[in-house]
C-alpha positions in Angstrom: -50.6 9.3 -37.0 -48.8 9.4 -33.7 -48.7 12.1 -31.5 -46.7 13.0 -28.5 -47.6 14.7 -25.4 -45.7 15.5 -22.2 -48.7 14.8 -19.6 -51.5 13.7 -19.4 -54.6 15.4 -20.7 -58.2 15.5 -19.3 -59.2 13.1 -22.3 -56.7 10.6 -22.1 -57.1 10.3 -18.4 -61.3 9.8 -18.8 -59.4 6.9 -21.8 -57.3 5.4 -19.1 -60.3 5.3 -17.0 -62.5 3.0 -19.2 -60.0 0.8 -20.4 -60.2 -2.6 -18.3 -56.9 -3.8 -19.2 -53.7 -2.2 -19.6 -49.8 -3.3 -20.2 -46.5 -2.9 -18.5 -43.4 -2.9 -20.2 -39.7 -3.7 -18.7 -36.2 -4.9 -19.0 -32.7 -4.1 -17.0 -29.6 -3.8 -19.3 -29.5 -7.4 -19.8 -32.1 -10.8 -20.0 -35.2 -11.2 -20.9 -38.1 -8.0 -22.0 -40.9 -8.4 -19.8 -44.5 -7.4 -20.8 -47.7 -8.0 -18.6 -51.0 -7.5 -18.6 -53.1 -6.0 -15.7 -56.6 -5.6 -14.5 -59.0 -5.9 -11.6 -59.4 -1.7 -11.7 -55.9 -1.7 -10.2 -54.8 1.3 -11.9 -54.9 4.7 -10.2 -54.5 8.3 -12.2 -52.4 10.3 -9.0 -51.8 13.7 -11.8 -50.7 14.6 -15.5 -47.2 13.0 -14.7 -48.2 10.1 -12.8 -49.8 6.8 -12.4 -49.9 4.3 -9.8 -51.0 0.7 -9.7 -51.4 -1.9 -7.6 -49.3 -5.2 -7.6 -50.3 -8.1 -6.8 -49.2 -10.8 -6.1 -48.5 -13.6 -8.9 -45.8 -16.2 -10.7 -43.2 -13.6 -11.0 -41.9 -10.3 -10.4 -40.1 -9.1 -13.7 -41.4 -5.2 -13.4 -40.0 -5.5 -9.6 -36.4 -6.4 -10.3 -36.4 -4.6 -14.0 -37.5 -1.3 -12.0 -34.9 -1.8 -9.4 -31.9 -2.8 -11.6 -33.1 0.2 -14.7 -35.9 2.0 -13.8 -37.5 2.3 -17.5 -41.4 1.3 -17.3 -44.0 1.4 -19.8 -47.4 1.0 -19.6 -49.9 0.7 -22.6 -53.8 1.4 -22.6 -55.5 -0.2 -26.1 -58.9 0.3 -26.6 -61.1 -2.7 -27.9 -64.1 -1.0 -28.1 -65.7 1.4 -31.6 -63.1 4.5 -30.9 -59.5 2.6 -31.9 -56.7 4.3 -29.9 -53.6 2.8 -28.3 -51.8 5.4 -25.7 -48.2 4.8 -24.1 -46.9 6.1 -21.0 -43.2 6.6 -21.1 -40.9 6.8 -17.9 -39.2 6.1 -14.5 -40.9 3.3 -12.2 -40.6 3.2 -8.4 -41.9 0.7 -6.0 -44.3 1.3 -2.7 -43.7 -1.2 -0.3 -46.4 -2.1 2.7 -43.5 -1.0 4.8 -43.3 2.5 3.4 -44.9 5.4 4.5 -46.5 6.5 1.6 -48.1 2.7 1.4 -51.0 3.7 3.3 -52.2 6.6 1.6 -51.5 5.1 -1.9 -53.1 1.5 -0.9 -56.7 4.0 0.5 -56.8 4.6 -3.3 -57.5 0.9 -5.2 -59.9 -1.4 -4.4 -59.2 -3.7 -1.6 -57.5 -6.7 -3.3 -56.1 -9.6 -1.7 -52.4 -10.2 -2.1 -51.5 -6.6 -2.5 -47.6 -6.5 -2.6 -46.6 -3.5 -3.3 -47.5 -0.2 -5.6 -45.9 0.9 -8.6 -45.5 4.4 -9.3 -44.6 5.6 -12.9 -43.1 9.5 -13.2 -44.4 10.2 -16.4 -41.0 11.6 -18.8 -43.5 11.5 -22.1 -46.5 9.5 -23.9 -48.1 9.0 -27.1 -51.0 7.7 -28.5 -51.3 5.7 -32.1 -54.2 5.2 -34.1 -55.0 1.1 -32.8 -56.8 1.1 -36.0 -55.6 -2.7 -36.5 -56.8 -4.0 -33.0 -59.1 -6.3 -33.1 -62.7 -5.0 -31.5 -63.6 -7.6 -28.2 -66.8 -7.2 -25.7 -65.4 -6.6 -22.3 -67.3 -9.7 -20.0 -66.1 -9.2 -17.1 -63.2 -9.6 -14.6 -61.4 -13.0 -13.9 -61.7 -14.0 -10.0 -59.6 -16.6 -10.0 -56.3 -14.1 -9.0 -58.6 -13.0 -5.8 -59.9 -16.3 -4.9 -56.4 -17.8 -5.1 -55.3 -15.1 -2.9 -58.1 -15.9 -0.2 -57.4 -19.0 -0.1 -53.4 -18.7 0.7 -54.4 -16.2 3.1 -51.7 -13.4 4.5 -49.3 -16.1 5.7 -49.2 -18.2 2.4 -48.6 -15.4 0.5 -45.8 -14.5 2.2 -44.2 -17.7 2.1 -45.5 -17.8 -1.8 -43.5 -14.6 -2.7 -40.3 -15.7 -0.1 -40.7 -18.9 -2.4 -41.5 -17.6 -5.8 -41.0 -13.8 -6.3 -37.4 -12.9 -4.7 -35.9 -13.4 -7.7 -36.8 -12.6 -11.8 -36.6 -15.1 -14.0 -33.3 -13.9 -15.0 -32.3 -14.4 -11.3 -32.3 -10.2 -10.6 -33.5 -9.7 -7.2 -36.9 -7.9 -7.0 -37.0 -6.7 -3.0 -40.0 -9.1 -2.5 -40.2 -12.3 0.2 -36.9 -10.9 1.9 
């Protein structure tokens, strides 16, 4: 049965902290939902009511212009392993920017990962965790490099022509604050 919580609790964050894959979940008013999965231990626990993680970047920037024209963001832990549970965090998104002054103190808390391109704060309004007792079990392996090598190999100056390129706009041509 689900059950609904309004912050975080010692257990679920030591949850968050296993899982090596998590979800984000957007939209603005109109266009397309956007949901998309992250890794590479880019996900920080700041408190009870909020998370943080760490952007990189990649093909597209939904959660970037869905946060800026709504604000709504989900994120979703699912666990593959014995213990089923899936949790949601409910609430408001806000974006870091290199630029910002928080960046630096924020960016000291994730591993060092080329490509970084900005953080993503989520105020936590409410969250609830379901049973998951229909997910499939998997072995985690590993992480993927091929995000980090890719990265290396554009080096600071291609990705910032790669996100002035591909990452101004959503696919729903919202703007997302990224390449300007």
């Amino acid at each position: 049965m689900a059950k609904f919580y309004s912050a975080l609790t010692e257990d679920l964050m030591d949850f968050i902290r296993a899982q090596h894959l998590f979800y984000t979940g957007s939209a603005a008013a109109d266009g397309r939902i956007n949901i998309s999965p992250k890794g590479l231990q880019s996900l920080c626990i700041l408190d009870a009511q909020r998370v943080a993680y760490l952007d990189l970047t990649g093909s597209s920037a939904e959660t970037a212009a869905h946060l800026r024209a709504d604000g709504r963001l989900t994120l979703m832990f699912c666990s593959f392993d014995d213990a089923p549970l899936i949790l949601r965090l409910y609430g408001t998104g806000s974006l870091i920017m290199p630029d910002d002054m928080e960046w630096a103190a924020l960016y000291a808390l994730f591993p060092p990962l080329p490509g970084a391109r900005q953080i993503v704060v989520l105020n936590i309004e409410s969250l609830q965790t379901s049973c998951g007792f229909g997910v499939p079990r998997f072995e985690y392996s590993g992480e993927r490099d091929d995000l980090v090598n890719w990265a290396n190999k554009k080096g600071e100056a291609g990705l910032r022509q790669y996100r002035t390129d591909k990452n101004r706009l959503s696919i729903d041509g919202l703007p997302t604050g990224l390449g300007d």
